[in-house]
N, C-alpha and C positions, 0 to 999 in steps of 0.2 A: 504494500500500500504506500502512494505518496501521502503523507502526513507533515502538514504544517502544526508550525505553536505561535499561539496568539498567550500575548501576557501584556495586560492593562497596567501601567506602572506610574507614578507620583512620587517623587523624592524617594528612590527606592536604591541612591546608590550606594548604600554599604550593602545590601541585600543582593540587589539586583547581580554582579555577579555570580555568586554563591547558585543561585537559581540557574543562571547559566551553564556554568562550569558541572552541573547534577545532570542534566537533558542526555539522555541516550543520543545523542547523533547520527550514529548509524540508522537510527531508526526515523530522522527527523531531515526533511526537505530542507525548508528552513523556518526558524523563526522571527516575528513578527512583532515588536515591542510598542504597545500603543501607547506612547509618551503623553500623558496628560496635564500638561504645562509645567512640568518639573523646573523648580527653582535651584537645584545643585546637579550635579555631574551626571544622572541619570540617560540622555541620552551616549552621551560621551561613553560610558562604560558598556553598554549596551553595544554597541558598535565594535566598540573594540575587541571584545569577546566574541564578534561575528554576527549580531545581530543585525536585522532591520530594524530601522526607527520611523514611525511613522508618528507625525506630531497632530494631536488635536486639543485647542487649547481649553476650548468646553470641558468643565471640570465634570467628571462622570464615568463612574466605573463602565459604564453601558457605550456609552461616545467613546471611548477609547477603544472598545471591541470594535464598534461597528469601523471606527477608522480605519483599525490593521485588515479589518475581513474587507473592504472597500479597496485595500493596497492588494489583497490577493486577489480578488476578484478579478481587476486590471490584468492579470498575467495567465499563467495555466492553472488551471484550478486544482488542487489537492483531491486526494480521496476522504481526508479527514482529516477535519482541524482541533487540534486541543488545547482548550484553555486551562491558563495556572495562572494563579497570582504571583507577585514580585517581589515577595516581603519574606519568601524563604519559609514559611509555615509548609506549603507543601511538601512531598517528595515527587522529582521528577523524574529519577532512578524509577519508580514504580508506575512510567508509562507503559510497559508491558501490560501489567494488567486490564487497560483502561481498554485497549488497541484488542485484547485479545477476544471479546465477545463480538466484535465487530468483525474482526478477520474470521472469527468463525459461521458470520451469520446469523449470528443470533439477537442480534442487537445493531440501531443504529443512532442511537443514543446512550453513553455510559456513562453517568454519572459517579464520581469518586465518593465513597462515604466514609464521613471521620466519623461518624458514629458507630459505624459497623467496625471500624478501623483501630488501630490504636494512637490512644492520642497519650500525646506529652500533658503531664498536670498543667493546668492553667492556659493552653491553649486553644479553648475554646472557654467565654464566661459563661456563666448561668444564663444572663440574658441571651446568649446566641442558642444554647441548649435548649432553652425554652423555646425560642422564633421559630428554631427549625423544627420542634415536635408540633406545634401549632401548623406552623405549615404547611408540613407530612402530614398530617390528618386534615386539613381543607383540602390539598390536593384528594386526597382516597375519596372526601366526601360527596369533592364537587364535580370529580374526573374520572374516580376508580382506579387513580394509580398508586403504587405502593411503594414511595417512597419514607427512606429514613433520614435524609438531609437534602440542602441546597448548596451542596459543597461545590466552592468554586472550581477545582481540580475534575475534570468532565473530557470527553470526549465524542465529538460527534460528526457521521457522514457528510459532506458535502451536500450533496446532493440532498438531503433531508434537512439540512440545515435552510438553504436556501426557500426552501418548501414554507417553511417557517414564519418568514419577511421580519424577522427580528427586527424592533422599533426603539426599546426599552433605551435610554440614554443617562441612566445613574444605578440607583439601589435596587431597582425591579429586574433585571438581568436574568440572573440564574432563576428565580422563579419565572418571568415569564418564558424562557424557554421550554420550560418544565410545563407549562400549561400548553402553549402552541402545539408542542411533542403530544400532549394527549389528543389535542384536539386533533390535532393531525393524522393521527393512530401510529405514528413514529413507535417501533417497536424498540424497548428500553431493557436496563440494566444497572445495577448497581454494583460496583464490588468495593470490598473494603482498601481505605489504602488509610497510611500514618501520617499525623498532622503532628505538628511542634508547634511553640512559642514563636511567633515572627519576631524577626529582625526589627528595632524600635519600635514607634507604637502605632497602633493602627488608626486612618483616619476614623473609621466608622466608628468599631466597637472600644475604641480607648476614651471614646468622649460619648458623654450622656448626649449632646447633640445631635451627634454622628447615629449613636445607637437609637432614639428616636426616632431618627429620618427614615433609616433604612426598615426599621418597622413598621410603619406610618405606611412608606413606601410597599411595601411588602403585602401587606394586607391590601391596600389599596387595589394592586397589580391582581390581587386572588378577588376580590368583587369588581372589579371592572370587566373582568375579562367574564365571570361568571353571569354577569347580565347580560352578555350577547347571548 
């Protein structure tokens, strides 16, 4: 399979190597860095570790996807693009996993699960633990799908992805793909992979501001989409 990596990134340069330097390569086209108006070296290291940098200056976990998926778009298209975050919480060593229900057919959407996974103490808070079980149970109630989180670390076909029309431009992201995928009847998967402590502190879930929005946001995205 050709497989691109899309990773949304924000002052993520002590991280953003580290993240780099983990990615399988043999297994990876290339990667795609969606630079979201980084105020220190982020693109610069990004680069130099081989990456593409695509800039969008619109602050938004979601505008940053859709930038880098717009830069691939432009060229040949992958067979599968997967997204990670920048901040080194992931493992990107454990893309095997993510790639492997897809290569077998069985799946064209795989969502990483740190729940199912194991996690490092304290790299997920209470308040994320809780989002994502709330969630994982609107999703079942409102769609019939069975998930156990909204981890960012995912996996999904081109071709299904596109299918999609991904709009979502900040916190709504990973959920509303998860919604589209059902409505879509995009056939899914989850397997477990390890999450850690990220690398300094995270916009969203380090600030009570942050962690409201993207809740706020989140729910939103699960009744908007639910009254179509």
């Amino acid at each position: 399979m050709i497989v691109d990596v899309v990773i949304p990134a924000l002052d993520e340069e002590a991280a953003l190597p580290l993240v780099l330097a983990a990615i399988p390569r043999n297994l990876v086209r290339n990667v795609v860095v969606g630079d979201n108006g980084s105020t220190d070296r982020t693109a610069e290291v990004a680069v130099e570790a081989g990456a593409v940098v695509v800039t969008e200056h619109e602050r938004g976990y979601g505008a940053a996807c859709l930038a880098a998926l717009a830069h691939i778009r432009a060229g040949v298209a992958p067979d599968v693009v997967v997204f990670l975050d920048g901040d080194h919480s992931d493992h990107p060593e454990e893309l095997p996993r993510l790639l492997a229900p897809i290569a077998a057919g069985n799946a064209d959407l795989v969502i990483g699960s740190r729940t199912l996974g194991a996690r490092e103490r304290g790299s997920l808070t209470p308040q994320q633990l809780v989002g994502n079980a709330v969630a994982s149970q609107a999703l079942r109630l409102l769609y019939g799908v069975r998930y156990t989180d909204l981890g960012p670390f995912r996996a999904i076909r081109w071709s299904a992805l596109e299918r999609l029309g991904m709009r979502d431009r900040n916190y709504g992201w990973t959920v509303e793909m998860q919604i589209r995928a059902a409505k879509h009847d995009v056939p899914y998967a989850e397997v477990p992979v390890s999450y850690r402590r990220r690398v300094g502190v995270s916009k969203v879930s380090g600030t009570i501001r942050g962690t409201l929005g993207a809740s706020r946001k989140i729910l939103w995205t699960l009744a908007r989409h639910a009254a179509r």
